[in-house]
C-alpha positions, 0 to 999 in steps of 0.5 A: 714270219710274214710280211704283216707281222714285220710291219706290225712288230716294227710298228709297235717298236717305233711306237714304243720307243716315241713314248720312251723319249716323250716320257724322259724329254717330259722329266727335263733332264732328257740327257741324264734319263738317256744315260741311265736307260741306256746303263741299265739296259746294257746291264740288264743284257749283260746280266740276261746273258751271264745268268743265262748260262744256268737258265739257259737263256740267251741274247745275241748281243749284236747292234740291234740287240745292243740298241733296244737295250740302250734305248728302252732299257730293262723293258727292252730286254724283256721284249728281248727274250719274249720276242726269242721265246716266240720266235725260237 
């Protein structure tokens, strides 16, 4: 992968994630929106991961991958698995 396309995924990345937290500091319960994106996200990795096993898709589940699932939640998993689809 080249140096552009690094810079311009984590451009996007960085975007992405600014307009996750303007929308749930904008809801006013910044703390409970937090959480709930992070449960759900952690519970769509684990359930990309255990349906996995008859589709045959997997995530790592490392820190990074723990991370974009907390913070963008089940869009972040989905960015997930495109992001392996294309690179893999």
């Amino acid at each position: 992968m080249t140096t552009q396309l690094k810079v311009l995924l984590f451009a996007l990345a960085g975007g992405g994630s600014l307009a996750i937290f303007a929308a749930m500091q904008r809801s006013r319960r910044l703390l409970r929106s937090l959480l709930l994106s992070a449960a759900s996200g952690v519970a769509a990795l684990y359930a990309v991961n255990a349906l996995g096993l008859l589709l045959g898709l997997r995530l790592a589940v490392n820190w990074l991958t723990l991370g974009v699932s907390a913070v963008a939640g089940p869009p972040g998993v989905a960015a997930l698995l495109l992001a392996d689809a294309m690179m893999g």
